[in-house]
N, C-alpha and C positions, 0 to 999 in steps of 0.2 A: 504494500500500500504506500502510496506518497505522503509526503509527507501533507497536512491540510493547510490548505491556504485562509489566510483571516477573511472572517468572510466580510467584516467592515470593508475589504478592500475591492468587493466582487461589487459589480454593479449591471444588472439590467435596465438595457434602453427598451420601452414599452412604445411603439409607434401604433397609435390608432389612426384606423382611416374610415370613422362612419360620425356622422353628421348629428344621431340621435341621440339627446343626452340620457334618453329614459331607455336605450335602446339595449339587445343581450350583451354587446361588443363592448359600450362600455361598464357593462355587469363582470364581465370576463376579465378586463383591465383591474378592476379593482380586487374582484378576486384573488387574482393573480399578486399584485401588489399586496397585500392582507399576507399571503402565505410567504412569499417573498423576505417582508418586511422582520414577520414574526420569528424566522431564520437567520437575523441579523445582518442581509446583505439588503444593498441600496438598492433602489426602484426609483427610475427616473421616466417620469410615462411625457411623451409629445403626442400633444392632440393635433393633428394638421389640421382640422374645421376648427376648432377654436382659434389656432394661432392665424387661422388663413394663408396659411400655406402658398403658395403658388405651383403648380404642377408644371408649367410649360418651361422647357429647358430654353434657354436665350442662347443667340450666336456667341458671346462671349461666354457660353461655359461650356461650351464645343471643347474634348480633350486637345491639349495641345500648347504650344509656346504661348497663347492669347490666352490661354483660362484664367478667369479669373471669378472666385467664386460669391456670389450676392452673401449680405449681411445673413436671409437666413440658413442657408447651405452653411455657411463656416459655422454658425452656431449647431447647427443639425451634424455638422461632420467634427465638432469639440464634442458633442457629446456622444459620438459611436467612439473618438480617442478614449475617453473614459470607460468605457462597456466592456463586460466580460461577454456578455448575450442581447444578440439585439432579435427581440421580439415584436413580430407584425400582427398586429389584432385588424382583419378588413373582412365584409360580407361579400359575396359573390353576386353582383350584379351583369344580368344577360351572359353568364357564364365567364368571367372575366372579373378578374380584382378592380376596383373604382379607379378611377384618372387619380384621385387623389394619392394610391399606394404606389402606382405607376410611375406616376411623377417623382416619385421619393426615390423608386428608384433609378430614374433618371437623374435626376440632378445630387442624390445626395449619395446612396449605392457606389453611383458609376462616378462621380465626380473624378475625372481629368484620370478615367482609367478608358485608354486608347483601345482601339479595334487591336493594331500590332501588340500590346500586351497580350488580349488577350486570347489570339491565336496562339501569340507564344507560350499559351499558360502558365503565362505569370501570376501570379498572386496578388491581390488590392493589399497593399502596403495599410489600407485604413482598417479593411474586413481579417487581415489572413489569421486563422486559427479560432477567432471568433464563433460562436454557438449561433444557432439561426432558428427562434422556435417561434410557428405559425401557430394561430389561434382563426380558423376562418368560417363564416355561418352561412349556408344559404338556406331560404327558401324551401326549394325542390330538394329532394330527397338525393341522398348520395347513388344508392341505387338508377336513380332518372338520369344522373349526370351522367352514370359508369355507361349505359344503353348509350347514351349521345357519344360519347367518345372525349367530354369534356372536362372530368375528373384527370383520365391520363394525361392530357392538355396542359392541365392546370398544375400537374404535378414535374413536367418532364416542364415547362416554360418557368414557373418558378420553384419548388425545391430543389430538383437538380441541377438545372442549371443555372442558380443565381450559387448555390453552395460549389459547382466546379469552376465557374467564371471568375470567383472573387477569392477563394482558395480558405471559404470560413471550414471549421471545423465539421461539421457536418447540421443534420435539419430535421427539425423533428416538428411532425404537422400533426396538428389535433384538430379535426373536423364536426362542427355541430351541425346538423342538416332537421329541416323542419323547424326552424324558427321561424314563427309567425306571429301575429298579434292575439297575446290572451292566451298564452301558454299557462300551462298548469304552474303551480308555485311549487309541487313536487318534480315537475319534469323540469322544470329551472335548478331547483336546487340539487338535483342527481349531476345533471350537467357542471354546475359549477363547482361540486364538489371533485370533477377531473379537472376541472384546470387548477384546484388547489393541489392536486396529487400530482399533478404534472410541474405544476411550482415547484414541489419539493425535490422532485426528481431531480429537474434539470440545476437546479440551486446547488444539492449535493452531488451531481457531478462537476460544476465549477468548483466546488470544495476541495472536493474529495480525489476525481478521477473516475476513472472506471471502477466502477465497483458491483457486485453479482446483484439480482435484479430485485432479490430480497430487502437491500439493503438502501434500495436506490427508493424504496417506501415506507422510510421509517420514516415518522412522520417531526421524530425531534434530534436529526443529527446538529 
């Protein structure tokens, strides 16, 4: 076993990307934060709808000798400098993550990481080694998406290949499917009792390391 790292010094970046304040995504966020917190490691959550965000990448932040990154990009990419794990909390609209997670990672992801990097599979000097854990809800039912061919979509355009393109450590996706308005308060709270277990998990592997799968759900390391 390694030796544990402080966990004061662990810090998850939380990026939400949905609009509703009463909405499951940011039931999830908090959740997550709650379990997180009560672990002893930092929780730093960006609301893109609250900060107003902007998605649209500008000519100047084209990779290259011109880049030059906007006031909110360098604060959005100081705080992936500081992250152990950066986590994407978004709902899947028309089979597809919103402009708004898109955009993030456009401009903040991929910030002044070139096409010739990344053929060369080089690693994002910002991302490398870094955790990447999805919290994503739709609608329609996972089953409806797998029939469309849009789960595997969604899985090969971002968890694999944002975790090979950027060289993070690997991606761990937890899917809620059937979110709708006027969910049971028992099917909510079954639900968010896995993203507190999925907290813990991922928390004590930035801890700890690899550890046997027993141990990756205790609930008070």
């Amino acid at each position: 076993m390694t030796q544990p790292r402080d966990p004061a010094s662990l810090r998850h970046l939380v990026v939400l990307g949905h609009p509703g304040l009463d909405s499951f995504n940011h039931a999830i966020v908090r959740a997550y934060r709650e379990e997180v917190e009560r672990l002893h490691q930092i929780v730093e959550v960006d609301d893109l709808y609250a900060r107003n965000f902007d998605p649209l990448l500008r000519r100047d932040e084209l990779p290259g000798p011109g880049f030059k990154p906007r006031p909110d990009v360098a604060t959005s990419l100081a705080q992936i400098e500081g992250a152990s794990a950066i986590v994407l909390v978004y709902p899947i609209w028309f089979g597809m993550p919103p402009a708004m997670i898109k955009g993030y990672v456009d401009r903040v992801l991929g910030a002044d990481f070139s096409p010739e990097e990344l053929k060369a599979q080089l690693p994002s000097p910002a991302l490398r080694g870094k955790q990447l854990i999805i919290f994503s809800t739709s609608a329609a039912t996972r089953p409806w998406l797998e029939e469309r061919g849009q789960w595997l979509a969604l899985k090969q355009a971002f968890d694999i290949y944002l975790t090979r393109a950027f060289g993070l450590s690997d991606c761990h996706h937890v899917h809620f499917d059937a979110i709708v308005p006027g969910l049971d308060a028992r099917f909510v709270a079954e639900h968010l009792e896995i993203v507190r277990q999925t907290a813990r998990e991922r928390a004590t592997v930035l801890r700890y390391g690899d550890l046997p799968p027993k141990l990756l759900l205790e609930p008070n390391v």
